[in-house]
C-alpha positions as CSV (number, residue, x, y, z in Angstrom):
1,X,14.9,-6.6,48.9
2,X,16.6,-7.0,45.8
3,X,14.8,-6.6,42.2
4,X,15.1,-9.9,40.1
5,X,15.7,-8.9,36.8
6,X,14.8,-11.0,34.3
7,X,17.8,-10.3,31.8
8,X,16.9,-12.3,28.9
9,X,13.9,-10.8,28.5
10,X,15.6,-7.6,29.0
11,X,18.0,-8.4,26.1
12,X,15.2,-9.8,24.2
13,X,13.0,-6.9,23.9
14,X,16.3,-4.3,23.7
15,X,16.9,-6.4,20.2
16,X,13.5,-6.0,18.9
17,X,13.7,-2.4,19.1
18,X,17.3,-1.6,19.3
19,X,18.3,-3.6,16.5
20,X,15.4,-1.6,13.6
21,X,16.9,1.6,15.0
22,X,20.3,0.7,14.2
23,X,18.8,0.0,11.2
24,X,17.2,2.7,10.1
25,X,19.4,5.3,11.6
26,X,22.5,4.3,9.8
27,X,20.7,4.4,6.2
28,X,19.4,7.1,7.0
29,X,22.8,9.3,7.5
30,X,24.4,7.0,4.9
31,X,21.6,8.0,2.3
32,X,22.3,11.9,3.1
33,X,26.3,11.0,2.5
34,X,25.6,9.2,-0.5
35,X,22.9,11.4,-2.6
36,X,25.3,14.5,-1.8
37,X,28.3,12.9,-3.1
38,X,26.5,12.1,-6.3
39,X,25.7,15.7,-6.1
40,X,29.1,16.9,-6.1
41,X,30.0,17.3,-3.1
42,X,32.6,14.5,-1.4
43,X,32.3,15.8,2.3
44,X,31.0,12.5,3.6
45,X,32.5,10.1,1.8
46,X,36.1,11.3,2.2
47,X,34.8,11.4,6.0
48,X,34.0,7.8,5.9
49,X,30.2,8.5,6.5
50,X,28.8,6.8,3.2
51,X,28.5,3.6,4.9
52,X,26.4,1.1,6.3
53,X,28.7,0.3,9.1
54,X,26.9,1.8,11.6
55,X,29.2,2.7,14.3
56,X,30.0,5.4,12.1
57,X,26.8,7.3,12.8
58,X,25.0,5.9,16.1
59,X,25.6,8.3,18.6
60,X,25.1,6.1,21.8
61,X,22.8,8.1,23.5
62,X,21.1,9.9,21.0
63,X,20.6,6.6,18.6
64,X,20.5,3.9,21.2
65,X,19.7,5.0,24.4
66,X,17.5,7.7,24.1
67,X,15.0,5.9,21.6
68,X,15.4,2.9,23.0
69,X,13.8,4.4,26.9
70,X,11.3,6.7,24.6
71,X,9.8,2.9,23.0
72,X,10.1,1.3,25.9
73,X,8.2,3.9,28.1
74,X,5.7,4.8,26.0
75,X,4.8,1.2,24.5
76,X,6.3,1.7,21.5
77,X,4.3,4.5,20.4
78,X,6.8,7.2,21.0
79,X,10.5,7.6,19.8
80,X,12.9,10.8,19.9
81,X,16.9,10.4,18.9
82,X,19.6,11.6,17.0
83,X,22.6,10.0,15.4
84,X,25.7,12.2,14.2
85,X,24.6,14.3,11.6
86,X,26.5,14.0,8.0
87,X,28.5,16.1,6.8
88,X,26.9,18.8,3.9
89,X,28.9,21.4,2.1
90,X,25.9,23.1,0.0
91,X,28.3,25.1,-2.0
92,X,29.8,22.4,-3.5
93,X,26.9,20.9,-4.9
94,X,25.8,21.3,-8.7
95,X,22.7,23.0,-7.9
96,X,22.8,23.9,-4.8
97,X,19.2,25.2,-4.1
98,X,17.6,22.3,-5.9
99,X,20.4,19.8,-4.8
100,X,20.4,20.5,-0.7
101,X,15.9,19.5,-1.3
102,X,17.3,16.0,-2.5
103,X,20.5,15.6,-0.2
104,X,17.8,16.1,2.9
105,X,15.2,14.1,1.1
106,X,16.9,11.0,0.8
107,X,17.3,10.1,4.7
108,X,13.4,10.0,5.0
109,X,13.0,8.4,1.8
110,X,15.0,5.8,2.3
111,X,12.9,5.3,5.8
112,X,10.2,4.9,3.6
113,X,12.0,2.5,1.4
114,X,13.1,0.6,4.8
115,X,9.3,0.5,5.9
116,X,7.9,-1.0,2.8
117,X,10.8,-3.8,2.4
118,X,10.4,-4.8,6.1
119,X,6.6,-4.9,5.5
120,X,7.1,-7.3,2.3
121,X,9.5,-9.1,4.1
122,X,7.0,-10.5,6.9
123,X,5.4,-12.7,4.5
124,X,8.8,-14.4,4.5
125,X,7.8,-15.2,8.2
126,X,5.6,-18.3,6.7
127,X,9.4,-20.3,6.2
128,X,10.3,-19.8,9.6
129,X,9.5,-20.8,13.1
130,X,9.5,-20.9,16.3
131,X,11.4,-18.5,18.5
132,X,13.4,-17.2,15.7
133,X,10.2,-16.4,13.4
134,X,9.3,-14.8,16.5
135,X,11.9,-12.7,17.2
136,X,12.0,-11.8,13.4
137,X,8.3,-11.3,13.4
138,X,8.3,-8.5,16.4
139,X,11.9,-6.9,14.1
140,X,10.2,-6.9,11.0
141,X,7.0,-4.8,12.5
142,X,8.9,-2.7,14.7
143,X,11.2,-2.0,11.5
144,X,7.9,-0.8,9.9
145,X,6.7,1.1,12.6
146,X,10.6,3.2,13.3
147,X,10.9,3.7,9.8
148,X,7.4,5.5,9.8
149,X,8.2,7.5,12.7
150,X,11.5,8.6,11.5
151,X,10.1,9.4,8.0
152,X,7.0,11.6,9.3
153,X,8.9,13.4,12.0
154,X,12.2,14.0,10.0
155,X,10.0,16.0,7.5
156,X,8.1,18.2,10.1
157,X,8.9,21.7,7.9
158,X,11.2,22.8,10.7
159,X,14.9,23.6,10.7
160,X,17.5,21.2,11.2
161,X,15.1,18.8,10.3
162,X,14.9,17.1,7.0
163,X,11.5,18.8,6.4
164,X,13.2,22.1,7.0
165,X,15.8,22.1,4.7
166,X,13.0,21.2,2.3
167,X,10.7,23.5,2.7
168,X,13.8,26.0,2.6
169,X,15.0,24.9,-0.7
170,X,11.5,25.1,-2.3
171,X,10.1,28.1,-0.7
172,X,10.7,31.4,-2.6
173,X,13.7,32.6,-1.5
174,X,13.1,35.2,0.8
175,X,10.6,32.8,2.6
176,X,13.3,30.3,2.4
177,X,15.7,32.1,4.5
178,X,13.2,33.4,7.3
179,X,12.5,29.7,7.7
180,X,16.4,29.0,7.2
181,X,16.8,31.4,10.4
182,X,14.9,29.1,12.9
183,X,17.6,26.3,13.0
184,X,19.3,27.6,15.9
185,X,16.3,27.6,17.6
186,X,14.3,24.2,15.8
187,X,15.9,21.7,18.7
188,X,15.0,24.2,21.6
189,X,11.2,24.2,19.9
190,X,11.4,20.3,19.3
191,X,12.1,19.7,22.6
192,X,9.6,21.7,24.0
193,X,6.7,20.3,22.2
194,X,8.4,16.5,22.8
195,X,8.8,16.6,26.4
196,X,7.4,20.3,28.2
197,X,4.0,20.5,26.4
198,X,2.9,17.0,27.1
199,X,4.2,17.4,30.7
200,X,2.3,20.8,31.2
201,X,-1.1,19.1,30.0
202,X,-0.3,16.5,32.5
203,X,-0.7,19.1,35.3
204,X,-3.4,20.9,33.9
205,X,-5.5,18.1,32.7
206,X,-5.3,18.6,29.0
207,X,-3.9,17.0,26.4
208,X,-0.8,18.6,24.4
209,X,0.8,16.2,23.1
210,X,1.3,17.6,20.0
211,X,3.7,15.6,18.8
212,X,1.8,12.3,18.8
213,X,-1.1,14.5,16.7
214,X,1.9,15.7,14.3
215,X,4.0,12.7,14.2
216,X,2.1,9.6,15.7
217,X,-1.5,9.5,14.0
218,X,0.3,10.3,10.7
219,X,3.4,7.6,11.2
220,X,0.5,5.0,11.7
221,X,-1.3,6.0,8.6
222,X,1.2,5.9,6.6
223,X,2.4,2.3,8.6
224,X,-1.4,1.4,7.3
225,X,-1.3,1.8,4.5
226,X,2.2,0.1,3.4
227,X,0.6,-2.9,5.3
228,X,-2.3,-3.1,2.9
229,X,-0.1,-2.5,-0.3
230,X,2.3,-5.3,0.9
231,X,-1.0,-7.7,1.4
232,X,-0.7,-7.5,5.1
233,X,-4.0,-6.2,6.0
């Protein structure tokens, strides 16, 4: 017997998710470009990666794909992806130590930025209607709740992450580089504490998943409380 899909709810729900990771992927690589070309060094732009187009940094599985089957399958409370990173020659920044803290910086702050103007923006819901304020409604909250996620996980203080190459840059130096020596293995830890963890304490009976206590509970915090400073809650 053959499945009937229903495929405009299919397309429906692939937009309301798809769509804010789109979003918030591509200004987040396009922040890293930018902030390191006002830095001093060009790497990105003459790459064509300071942009908001972005088919120049979705990867389709790792920005489309990937997060979209994580949302889906966990309800929306999960999300794991990558897009292509940017770009970064350290050396030729100004100041390279102090300069690589704000290049890595800016993709979750401007996450953050994303979250609170999608949060504002739902009062704009009130000129709108039916299907359309909708549609926009379930964007505008999912934008808040992506941008939150991507903010809080990319600054987990682990190599390649964001929060790595901050911690790096404002540790003392010799500090710095033990942390700095991890990158190689960061993904091969991230994944483990994504996807084996969780799946172990499925078999065992307890819970370790460790990274909705690192990454969930603070995303929705923070998703909290830029609802009650945009007059949401």
């Amino acid at each position: 017997m053959m499945m009937d899909f229903d495929w405009r709810q299919i397309a429906y729900v692939a937009s309301v998710w798809t769509l804010p990771v789109m979003i918030a992927v591509t200004f987040h690589e396009a922040a890293h470009g930018w902030v390191a070309w006002r830095l001093g060094d060009p790497t990105a732009k003459l790459l064509g990666r300071v942009t908001f187009n972005p088919l120049k940094h979705i990867h389709p599985f790792g920005t489309v794909l990937l997060p979209a089957l994580m949302l889906l399958g966990s309800g929306g409370r999960m999300m794991f992806g990558f897009a292509k990173p940017v770009p970064v020659d350290f050396r030729r920044l100004n100041h390279p130590r102090r300069d690589m803290v704000l290049v890595a910086a800016a993709g979750p702050g401007s996450n953050l930025l994303l979250a609170v103007i999608a949060a504002f923006a739902i009062h704009l819901l009130a000129w709108t209607e039916g299907d359309f304020r909708e549609w926009l409604g379930e964007n505008l909250l999912n934008a808040v709740w992506i941008n939150c996620l991507l903010c809080v996980f990319n600054m987990l203080p682990l190599p390649p992450l964001d929060g790595g190459r901050v911690a790096v840059g404002i540790l003392p130096p010799a500090l710095g580089m033990r942390l700095a020596r991890l990158e190689r293995a960061g993904m091969v830890i991230l994944l483990g504490v994504i996807f084996l963890l969780p799946f172990i304490g499925s078999r065992i009976g307890v819970d370790l998943n460790i990274f909705w206590w690192l990454v969930g509970r603070p995303a929705e915090y923070l998703m909290k409380m830029i609802f009650f400073a945009a007059g949401i809650l």
